[in-house]
Backbone as CSV, one residue per row, in Angstrom:
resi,resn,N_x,N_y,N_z,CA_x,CA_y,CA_z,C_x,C_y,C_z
1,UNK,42.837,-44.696,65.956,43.639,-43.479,66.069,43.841,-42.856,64.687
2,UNK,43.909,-41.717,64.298,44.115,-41.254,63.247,45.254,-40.618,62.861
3,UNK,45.579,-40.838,61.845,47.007,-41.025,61.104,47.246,-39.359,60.195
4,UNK,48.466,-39.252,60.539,48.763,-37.941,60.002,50.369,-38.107,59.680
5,UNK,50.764,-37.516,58.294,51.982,-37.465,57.797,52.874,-36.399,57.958
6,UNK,53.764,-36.529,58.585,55.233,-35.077,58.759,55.866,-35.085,58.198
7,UNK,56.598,-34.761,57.181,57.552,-34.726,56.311,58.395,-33.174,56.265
8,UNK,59.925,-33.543,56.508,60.297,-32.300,56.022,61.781,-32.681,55.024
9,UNK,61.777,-31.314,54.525,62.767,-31.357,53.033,63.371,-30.061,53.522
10,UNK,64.734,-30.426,52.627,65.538,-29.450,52.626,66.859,-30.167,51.877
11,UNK,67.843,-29.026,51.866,69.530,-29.639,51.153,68.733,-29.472,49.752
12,UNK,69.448,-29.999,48.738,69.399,-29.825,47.391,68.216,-30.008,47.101
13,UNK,67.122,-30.655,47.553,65.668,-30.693,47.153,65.037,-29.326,46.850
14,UNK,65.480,-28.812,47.998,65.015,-26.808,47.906,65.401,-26.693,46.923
15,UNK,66.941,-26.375,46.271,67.499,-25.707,45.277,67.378,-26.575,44.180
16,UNK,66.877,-27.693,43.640,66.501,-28.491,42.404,65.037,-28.157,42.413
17,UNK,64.560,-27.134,41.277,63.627,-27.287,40.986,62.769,-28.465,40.303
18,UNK,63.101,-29.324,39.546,62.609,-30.213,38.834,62.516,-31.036,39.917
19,UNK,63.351,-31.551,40.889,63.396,-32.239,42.180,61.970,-31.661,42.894
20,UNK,61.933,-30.341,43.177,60.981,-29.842,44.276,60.072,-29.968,43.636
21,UNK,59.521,-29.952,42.570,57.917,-29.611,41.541,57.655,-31.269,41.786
22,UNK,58.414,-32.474,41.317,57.941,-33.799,41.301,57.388,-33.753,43.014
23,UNK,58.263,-33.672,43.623,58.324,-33.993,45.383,56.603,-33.341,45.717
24,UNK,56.739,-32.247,45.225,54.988,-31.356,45.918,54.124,-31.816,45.235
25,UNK,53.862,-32.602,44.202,53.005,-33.149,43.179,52.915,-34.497,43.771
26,UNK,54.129,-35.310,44.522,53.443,-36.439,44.704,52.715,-36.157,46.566
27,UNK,53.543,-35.366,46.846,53.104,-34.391,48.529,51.435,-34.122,48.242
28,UNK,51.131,-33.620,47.055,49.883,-33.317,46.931,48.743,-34.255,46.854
29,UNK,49.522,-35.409,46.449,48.855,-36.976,46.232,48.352,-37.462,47.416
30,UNK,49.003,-37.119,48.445,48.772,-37.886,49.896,47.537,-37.526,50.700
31,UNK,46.849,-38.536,50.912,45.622,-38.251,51.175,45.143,-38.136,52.593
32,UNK,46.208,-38.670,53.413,45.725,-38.285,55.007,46.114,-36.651,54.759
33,UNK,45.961,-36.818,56.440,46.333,-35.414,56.900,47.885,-35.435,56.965
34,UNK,48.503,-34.283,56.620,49.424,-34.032,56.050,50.092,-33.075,56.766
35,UNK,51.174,-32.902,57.376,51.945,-31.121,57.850,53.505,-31.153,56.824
36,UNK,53.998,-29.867,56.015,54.947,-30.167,55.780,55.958,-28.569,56.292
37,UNK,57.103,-29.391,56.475,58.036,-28.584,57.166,59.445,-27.919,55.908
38,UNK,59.781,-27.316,55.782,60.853,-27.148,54.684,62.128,-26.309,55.329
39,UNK,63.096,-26.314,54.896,64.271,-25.579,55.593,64.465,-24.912,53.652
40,UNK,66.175,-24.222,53.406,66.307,-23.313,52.800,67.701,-23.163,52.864
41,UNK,68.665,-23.712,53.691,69.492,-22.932,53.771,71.060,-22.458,52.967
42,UNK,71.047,-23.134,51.941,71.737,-23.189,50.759,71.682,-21.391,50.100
43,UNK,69.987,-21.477,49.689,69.648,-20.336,49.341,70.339,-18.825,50.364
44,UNK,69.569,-18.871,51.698,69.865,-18.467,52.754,71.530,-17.740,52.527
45,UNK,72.192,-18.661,52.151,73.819,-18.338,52.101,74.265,-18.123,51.014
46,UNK,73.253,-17.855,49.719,73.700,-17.307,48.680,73.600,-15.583,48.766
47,UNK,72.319,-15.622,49.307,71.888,-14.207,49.376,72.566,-13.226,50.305
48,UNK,73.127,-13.761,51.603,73.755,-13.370,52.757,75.128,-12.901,51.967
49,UNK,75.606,-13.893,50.973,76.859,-13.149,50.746,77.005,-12.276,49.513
50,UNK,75.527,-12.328,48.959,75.544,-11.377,48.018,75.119,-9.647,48.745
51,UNK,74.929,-9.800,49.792,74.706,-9.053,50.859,76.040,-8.616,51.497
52,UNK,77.158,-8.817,51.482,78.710,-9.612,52.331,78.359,-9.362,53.460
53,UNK,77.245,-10.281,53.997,76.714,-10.583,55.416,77.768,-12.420,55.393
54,UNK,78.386,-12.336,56.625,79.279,-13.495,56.538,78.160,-14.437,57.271
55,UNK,78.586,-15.832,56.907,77.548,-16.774,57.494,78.884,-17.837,58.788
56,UNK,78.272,-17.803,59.633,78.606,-18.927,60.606,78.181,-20.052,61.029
57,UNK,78.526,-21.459,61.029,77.497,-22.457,61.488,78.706,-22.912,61.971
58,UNK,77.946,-23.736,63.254,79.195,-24.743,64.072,77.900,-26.291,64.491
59,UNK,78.612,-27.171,64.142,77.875,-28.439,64.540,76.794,-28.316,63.064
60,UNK,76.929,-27.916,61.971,76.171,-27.748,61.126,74.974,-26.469,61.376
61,UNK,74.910,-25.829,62.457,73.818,-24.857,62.938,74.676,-23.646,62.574
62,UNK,73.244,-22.761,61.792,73.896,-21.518,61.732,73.539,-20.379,62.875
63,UNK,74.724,-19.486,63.116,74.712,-18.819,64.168,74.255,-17.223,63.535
64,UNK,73.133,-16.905,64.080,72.251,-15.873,63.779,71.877,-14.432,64.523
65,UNK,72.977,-13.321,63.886,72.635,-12.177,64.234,71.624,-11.591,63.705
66,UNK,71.390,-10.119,63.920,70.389,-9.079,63.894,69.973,-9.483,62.319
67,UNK,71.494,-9.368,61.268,71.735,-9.031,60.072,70.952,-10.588,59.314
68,UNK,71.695,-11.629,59.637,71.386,-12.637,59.119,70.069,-13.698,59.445
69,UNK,69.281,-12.968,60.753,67.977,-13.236,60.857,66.730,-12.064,59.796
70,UNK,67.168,-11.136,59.303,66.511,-10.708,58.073,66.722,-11.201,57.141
71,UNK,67.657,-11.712,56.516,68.269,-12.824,55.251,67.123,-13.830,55.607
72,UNK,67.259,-15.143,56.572,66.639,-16.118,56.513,64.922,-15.876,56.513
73,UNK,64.764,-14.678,57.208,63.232,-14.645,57.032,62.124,-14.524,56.064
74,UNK,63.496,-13.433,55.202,62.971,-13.203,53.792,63.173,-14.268,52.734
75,UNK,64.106,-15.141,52.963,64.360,-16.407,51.775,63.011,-17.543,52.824
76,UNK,63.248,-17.957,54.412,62.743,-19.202,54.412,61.124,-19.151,54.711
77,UNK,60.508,-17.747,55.110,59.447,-17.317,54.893,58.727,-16.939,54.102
78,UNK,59.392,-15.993,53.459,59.037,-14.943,52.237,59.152,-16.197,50.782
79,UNK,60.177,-16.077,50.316,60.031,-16.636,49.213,59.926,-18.224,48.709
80,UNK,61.149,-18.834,49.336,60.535,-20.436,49.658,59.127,-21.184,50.042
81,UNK,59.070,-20.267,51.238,57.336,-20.858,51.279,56.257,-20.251,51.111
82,UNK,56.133,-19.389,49.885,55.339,-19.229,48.919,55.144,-19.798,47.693
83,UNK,56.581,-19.823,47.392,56.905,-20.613,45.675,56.362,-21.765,46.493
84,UNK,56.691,-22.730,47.416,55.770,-23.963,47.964,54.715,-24.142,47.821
85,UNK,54.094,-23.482,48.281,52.321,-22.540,48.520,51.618,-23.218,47.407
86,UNK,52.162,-22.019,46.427,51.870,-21.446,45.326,51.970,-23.208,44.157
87,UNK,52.932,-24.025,44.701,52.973,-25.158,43.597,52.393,-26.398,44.525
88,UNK,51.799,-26.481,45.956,51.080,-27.361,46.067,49.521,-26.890,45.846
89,UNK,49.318,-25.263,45.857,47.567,-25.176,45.014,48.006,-25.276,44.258
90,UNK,48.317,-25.369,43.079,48.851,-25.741,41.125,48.231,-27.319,41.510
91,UNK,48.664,-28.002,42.502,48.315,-29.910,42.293,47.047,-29.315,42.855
92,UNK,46.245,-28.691,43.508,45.044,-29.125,44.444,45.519,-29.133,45.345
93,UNK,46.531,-29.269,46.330,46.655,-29.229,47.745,46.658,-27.955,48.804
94,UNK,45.160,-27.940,48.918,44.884,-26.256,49.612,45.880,-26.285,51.202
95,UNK,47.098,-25.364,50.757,47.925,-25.227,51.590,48.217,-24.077,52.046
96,UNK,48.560,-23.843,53.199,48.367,-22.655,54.161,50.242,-22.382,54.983
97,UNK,50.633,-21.368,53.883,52.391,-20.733,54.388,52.478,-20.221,56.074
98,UNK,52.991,-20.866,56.480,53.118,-20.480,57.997,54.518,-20.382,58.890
99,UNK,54.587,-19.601,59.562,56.118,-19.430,60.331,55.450,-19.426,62.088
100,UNK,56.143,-19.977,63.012,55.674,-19.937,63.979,55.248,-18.734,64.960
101,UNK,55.267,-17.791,64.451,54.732,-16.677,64.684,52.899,-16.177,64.613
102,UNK,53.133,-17.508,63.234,51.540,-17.240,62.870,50.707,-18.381,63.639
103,UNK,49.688,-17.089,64.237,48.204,-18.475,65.062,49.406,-18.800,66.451
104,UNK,50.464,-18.124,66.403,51.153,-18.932,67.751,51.480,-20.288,67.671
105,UNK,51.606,-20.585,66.760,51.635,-22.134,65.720,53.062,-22.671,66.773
106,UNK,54.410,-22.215,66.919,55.445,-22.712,67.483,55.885,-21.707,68.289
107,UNK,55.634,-21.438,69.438,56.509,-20.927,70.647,58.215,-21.398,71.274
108,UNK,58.994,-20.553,71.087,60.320,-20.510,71.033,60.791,-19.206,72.458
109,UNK,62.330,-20.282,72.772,62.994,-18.986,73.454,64.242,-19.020,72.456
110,UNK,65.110,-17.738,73.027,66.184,-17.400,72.386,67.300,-18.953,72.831
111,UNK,68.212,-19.449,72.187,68.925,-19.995,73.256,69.829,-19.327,74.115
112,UNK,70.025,-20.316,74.743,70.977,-20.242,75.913,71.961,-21.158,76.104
113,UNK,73.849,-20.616,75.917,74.561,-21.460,75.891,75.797,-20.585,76.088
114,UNK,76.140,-21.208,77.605,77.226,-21.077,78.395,78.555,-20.152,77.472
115,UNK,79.094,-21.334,76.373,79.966,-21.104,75.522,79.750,-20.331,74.133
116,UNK,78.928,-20.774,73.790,78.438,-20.015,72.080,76.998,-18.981,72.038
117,UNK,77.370,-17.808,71.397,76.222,-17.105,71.245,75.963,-17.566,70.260
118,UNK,75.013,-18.497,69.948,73.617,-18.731,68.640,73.342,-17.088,68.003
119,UNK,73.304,-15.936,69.122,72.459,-15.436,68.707,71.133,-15.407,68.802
120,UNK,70.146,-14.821,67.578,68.416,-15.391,67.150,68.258,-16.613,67.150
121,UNK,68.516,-17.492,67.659,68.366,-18.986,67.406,67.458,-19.467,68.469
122,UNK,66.207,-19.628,67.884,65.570,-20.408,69.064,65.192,-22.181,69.065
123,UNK,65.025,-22.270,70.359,64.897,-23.653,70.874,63.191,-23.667,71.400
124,UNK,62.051,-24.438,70.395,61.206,-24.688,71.356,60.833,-25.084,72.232
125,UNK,59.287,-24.569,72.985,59.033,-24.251,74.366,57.425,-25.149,73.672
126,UNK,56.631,-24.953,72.750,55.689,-25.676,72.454,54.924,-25.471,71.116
127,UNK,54.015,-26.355,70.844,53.495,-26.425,69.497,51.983,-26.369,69.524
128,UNK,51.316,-25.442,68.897,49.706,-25.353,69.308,49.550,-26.683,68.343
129,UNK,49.678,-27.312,69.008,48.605,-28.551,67.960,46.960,-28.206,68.032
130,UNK,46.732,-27.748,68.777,44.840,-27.466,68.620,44.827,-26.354,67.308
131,UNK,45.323,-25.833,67.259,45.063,-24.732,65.991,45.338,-25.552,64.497
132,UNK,46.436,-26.337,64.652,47.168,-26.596,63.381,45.704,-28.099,63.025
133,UNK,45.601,-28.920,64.279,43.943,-29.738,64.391,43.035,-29.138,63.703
134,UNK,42.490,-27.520,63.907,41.534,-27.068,63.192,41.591,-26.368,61.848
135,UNK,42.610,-26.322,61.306,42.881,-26.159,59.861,42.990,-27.381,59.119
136,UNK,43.631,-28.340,60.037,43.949,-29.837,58.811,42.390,-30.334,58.807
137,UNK,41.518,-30.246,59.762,40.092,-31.048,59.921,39.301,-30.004,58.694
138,UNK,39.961,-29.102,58.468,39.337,-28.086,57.337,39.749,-28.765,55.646
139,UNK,40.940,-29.770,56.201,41.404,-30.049,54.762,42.711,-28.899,54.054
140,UNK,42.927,-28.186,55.070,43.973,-26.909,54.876,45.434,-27.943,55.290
141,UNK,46.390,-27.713,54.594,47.744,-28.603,54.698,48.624,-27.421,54.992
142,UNK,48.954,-27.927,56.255,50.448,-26.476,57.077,51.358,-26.383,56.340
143,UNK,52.256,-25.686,55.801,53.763,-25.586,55.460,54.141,-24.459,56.245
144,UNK,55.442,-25.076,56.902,55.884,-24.492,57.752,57.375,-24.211,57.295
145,UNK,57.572,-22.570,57.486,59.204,-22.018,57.188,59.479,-21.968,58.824
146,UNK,61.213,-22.292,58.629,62.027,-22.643,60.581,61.949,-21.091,60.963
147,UNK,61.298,-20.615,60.990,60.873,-19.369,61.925,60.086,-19.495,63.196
148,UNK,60.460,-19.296,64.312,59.153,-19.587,65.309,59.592,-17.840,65.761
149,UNK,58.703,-18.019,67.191,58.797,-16.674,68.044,58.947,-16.800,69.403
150,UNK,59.283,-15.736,70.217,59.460,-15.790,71.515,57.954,-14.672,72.464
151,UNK,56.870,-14.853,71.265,55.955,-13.439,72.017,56.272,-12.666,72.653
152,UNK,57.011,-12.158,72.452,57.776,-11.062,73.021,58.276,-10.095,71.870
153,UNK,57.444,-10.710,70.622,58.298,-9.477,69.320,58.863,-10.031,68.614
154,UNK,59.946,-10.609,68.588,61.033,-11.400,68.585,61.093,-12.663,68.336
155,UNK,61.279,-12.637,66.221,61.307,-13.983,65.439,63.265,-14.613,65.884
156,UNK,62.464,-15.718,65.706,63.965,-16.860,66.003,64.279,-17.474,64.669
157,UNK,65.289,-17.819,64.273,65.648,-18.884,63.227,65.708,-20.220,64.099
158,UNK,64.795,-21.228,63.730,64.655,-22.321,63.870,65.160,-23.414,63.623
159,UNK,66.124,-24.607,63.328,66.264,-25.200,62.726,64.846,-26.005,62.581
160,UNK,64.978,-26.408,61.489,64.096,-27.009,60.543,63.780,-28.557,61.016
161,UNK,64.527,-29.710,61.080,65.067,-30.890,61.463,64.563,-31.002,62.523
162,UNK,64.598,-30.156,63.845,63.969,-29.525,64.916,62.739,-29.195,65.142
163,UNK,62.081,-28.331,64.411,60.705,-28.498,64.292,59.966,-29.614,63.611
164,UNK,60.553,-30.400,62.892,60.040,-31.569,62.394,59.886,-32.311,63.429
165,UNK,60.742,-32.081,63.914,61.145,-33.485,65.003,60.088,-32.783,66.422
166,UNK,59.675,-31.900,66.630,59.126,-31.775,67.809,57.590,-31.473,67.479
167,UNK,57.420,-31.641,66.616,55.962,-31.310,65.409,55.505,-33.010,65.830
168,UNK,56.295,-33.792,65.241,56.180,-34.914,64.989,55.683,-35.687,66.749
169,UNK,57.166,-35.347,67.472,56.294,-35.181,69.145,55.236,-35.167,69.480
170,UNK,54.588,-33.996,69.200,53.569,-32.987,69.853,52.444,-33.929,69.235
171,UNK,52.720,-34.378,68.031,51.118,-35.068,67.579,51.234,-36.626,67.610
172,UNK,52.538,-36.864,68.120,52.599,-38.612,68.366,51.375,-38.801,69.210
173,UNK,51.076,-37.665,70.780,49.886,-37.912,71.312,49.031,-38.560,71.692
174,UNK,48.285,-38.220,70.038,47.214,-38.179,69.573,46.734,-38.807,68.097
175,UNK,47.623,-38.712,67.327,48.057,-39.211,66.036,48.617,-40.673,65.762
176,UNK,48.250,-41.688,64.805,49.588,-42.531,64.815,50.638,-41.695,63.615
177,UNK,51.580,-41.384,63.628,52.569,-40.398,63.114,53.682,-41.164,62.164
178,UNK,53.476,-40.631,60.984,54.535,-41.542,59.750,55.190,-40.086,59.484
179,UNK,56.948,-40.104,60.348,57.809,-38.886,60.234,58.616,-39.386,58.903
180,UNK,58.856,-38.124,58.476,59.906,-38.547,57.419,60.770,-37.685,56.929
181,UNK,61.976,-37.487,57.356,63.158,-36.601,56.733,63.377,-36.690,55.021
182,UNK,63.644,-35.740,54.588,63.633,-35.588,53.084,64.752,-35.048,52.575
183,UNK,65.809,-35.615,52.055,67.374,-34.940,51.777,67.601,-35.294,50.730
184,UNK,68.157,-34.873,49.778,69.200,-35.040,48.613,69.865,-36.667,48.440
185,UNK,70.279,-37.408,49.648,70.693,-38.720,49.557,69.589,-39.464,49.758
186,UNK,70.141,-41.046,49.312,68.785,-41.962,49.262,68.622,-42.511,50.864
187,UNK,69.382,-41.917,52.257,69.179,-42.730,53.203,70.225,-41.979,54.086
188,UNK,71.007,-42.745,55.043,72.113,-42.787,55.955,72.730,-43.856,55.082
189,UNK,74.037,-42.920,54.777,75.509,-44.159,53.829,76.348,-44.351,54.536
190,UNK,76.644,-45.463,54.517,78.167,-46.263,55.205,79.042,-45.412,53.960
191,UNK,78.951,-45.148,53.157,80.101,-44.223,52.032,79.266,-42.897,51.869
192,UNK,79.623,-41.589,52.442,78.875,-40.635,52.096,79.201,-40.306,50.408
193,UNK,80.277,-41.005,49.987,80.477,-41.373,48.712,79.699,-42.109,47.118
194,UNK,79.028,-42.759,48.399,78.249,-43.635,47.309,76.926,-43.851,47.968
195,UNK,75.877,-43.285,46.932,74.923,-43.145,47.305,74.268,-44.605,47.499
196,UNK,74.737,-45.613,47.152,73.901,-46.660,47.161,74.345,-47.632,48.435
197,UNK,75.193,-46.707,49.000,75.293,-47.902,50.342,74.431,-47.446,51.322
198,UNK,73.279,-47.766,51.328,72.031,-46.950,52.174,71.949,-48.084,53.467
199,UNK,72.099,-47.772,54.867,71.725,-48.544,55.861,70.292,-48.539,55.778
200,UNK,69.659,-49.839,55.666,68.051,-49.785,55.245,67.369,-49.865,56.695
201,UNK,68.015,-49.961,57.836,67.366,-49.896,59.453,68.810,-49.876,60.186
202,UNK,68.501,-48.991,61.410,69.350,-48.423,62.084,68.804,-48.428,63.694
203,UNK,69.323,-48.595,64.607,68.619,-48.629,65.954,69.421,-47.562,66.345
204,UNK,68.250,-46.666,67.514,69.589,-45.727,68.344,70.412,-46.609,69.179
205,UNK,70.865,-47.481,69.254,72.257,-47.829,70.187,73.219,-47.931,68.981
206,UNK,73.002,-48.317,68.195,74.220,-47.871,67.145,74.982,-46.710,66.517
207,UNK,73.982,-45.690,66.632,74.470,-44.347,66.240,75.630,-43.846,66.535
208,UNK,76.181,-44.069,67.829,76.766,-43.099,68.728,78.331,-43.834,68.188
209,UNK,78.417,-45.131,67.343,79.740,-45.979,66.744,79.486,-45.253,65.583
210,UNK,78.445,-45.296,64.299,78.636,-44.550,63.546,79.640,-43.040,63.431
211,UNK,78.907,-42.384,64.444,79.541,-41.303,64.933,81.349,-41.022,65.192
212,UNK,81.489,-42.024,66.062,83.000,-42.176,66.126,83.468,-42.598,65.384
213,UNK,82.817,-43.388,64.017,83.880,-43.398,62.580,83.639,-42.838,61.764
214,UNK,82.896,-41.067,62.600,83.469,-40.434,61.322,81.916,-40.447,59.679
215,UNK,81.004,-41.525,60.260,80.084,-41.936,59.428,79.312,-41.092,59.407
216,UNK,78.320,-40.845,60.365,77.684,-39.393,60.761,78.927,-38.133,60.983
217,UNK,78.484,-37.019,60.586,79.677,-35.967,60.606,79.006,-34.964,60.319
218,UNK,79.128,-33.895,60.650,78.853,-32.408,60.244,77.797,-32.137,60.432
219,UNK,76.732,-31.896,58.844,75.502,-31.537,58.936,75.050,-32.793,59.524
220,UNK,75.237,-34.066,59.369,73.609,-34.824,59.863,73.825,-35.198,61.200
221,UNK,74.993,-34.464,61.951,74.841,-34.275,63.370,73.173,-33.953,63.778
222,UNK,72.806,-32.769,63.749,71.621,-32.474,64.024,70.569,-32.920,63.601
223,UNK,70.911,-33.262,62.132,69.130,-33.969,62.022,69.729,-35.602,63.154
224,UNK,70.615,-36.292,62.667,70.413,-37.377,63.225,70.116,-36.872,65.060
225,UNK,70.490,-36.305,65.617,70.104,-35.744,67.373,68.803,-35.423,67.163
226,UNK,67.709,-34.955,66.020,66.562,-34.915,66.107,65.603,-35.920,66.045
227,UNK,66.338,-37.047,65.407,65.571,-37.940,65.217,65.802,-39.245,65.996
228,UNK,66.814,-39.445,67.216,66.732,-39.712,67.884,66.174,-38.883,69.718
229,UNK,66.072,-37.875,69.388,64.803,-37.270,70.412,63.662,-37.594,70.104
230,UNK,63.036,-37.220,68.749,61.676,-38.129,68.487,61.789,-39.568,68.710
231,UNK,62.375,-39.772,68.501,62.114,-41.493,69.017,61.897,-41.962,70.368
232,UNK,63.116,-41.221,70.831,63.068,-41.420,72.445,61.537,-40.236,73.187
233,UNK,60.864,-40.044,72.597,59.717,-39.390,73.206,58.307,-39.233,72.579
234,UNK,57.969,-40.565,71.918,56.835,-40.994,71.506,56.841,-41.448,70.091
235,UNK,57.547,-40.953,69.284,57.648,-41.556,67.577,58.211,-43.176,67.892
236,UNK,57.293,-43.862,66.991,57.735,-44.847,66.357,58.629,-45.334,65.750
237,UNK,58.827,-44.805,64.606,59.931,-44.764,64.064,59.830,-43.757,63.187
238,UNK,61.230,-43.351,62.416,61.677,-42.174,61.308,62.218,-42.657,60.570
239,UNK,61.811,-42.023,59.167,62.422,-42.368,57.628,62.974,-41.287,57.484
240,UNK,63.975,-41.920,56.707,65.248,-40.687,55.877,65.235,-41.039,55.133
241,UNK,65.103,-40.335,53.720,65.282,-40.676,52.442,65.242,-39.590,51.319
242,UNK,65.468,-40.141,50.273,65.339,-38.840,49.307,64.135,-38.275,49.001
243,UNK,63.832,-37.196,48.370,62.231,-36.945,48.009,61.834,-37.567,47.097
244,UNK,62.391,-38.319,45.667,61.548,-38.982,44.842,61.317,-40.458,45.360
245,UNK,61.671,-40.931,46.792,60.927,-41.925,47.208,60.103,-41.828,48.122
246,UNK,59.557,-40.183,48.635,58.883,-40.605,49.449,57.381,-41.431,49.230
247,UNK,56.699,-41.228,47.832,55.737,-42.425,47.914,55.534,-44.008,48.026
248,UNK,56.947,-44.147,47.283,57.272,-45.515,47.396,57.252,-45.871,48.844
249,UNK,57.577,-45.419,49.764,57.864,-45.635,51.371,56.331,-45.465,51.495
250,UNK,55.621,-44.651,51.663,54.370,-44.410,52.236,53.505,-45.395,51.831
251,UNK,53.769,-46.288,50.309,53.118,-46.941,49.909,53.555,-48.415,50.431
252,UNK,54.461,-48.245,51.048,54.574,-49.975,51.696,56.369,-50.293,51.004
253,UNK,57.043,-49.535,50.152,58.138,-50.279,50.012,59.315,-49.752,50.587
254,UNK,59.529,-50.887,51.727,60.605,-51.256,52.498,61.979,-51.227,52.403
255,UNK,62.379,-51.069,50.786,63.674,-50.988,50.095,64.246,-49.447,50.034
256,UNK,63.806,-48.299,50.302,63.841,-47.671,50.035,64.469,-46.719,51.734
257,UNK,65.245,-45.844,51.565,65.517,-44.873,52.292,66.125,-45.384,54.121
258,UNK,66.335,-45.096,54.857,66.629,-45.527,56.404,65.766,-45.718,57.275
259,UNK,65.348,-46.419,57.755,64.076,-46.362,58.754,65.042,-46.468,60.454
260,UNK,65.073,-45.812,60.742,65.222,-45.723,62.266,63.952,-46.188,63.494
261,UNK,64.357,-46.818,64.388,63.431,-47.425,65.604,64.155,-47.174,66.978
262,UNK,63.741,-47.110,67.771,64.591,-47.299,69.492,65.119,-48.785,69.277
């Protein structure tokens, strides 16, 4: 079976440049086939309020009108994943900027929810893996900004965590699939305080106690709900960790970052 790497980044990795230049240089190193996913949204909410476009998020998700789906398109399309682009050809890694709009790459609806208008917020519907197949067999490496579409006209803000996580799905398949979340901390902390209390393996039946003390909270609500959907629907397992370990992990060391399993 052939092996392909998912990785996505976001949180302070985006906004540390010296962080992001090491991270795409060793990204560029990796020699399978490769998809990488990036979020933005730090940036996203600098610009919005230099705009005094107000920002909303509930459960860590931001809630996306007319106004603030032009903000994210232009930071997590436009400029993020170009400056990306642009510094994995600098290593050699012929990489190709994409939003799910492009090639029909990620098909999305608007959501739908009883209580909260999201707004532009879409929830995918599917992932052309045959297209994204015939660019990587080219040696072309995806980067993907959380934009998908509803073909109907009509770009969605994506979460990011989300398309990783259903990217990662779509090619479990067919693929054997090494997922890997990429954040600012070295793992999942029993002290969101201290970076060095890293849970080094985690099963989903434990999560849901984390949760009720308070351990999981806020933002890693959603990535952690993403990465227990990939699990529960063909992934193996998922790494969380910071970006200057993701080679160390890929290369076999075990000490490093959260590994999650069913």
């Amino acid at each position: 079976m052939q092996e392909i790497i998912i990785i996505k980044i976001g949180g302070n990795s985006i906004d540390d440049v010296h962080a992001l230049s090491n991270f795409l240089e060793d990204f560029s190193n990796i020699t399978l086939s490769k998809i990488l996913i990036h979020g933005g949204g730090k940036m996203a909410t600098e610009l919005a309020q230099k705009l005094n476009i107000e920002t909303k998020q509930i459960d860590g998700r931001r809630i996306t009108d007319e106004a603030t789906l032009g903000v994210v398109t232009m930071v997590y399309a436009g400029l993020i994943n170009k400056k990306i682009v642009a510094q994995l050809q600098k290593n050699n890694c012929n990489a190709l900027g994409l939003t799910g709009a492009d090639a029909n790459s990620i098909l999305a609806h608007k959501r739908i929810n009883q209580e909260i208008d999201y707004g532009f917020v879409g929830d995918i519907d599917a992932i052309n893996v045959e297209f994204l197949q015939s660019i990587l067999d080219k040696n072309i490496t995806p980067v993907f900004a959380p934009i998908t579409h509803d073909k109907n006209g009509i770009l969605l803000n994506t979460n990011a965590d989300t398309i990783a996580s259903e990217m990662a799905i779509a090619f479990s398949k067919m693929y054997k699939v090494t997922f890997v979340y990429c954040f600012d901390k070295k793992g999942l902390l029993l002290d969101i305080n201290n970076n060095e209390s890293v849970i080094q393996h985690i099963k989903t039946s434990e999560i849901e106690q984390l949760k009720q003390k308070q351990i999981i909270t806020h933002g890693m609500l959603p990535k952690i709900d993403n990465i227990i959907h990939a699990l529960k629907n063909g992934v193996e397992k998922v790494i969380l960790c910071n970006v200057q370990d993701v080679l160390s992990i890929l290369n076999g060391n075990s000490i490093f970052g959260t590994t999650f399993t069913i």
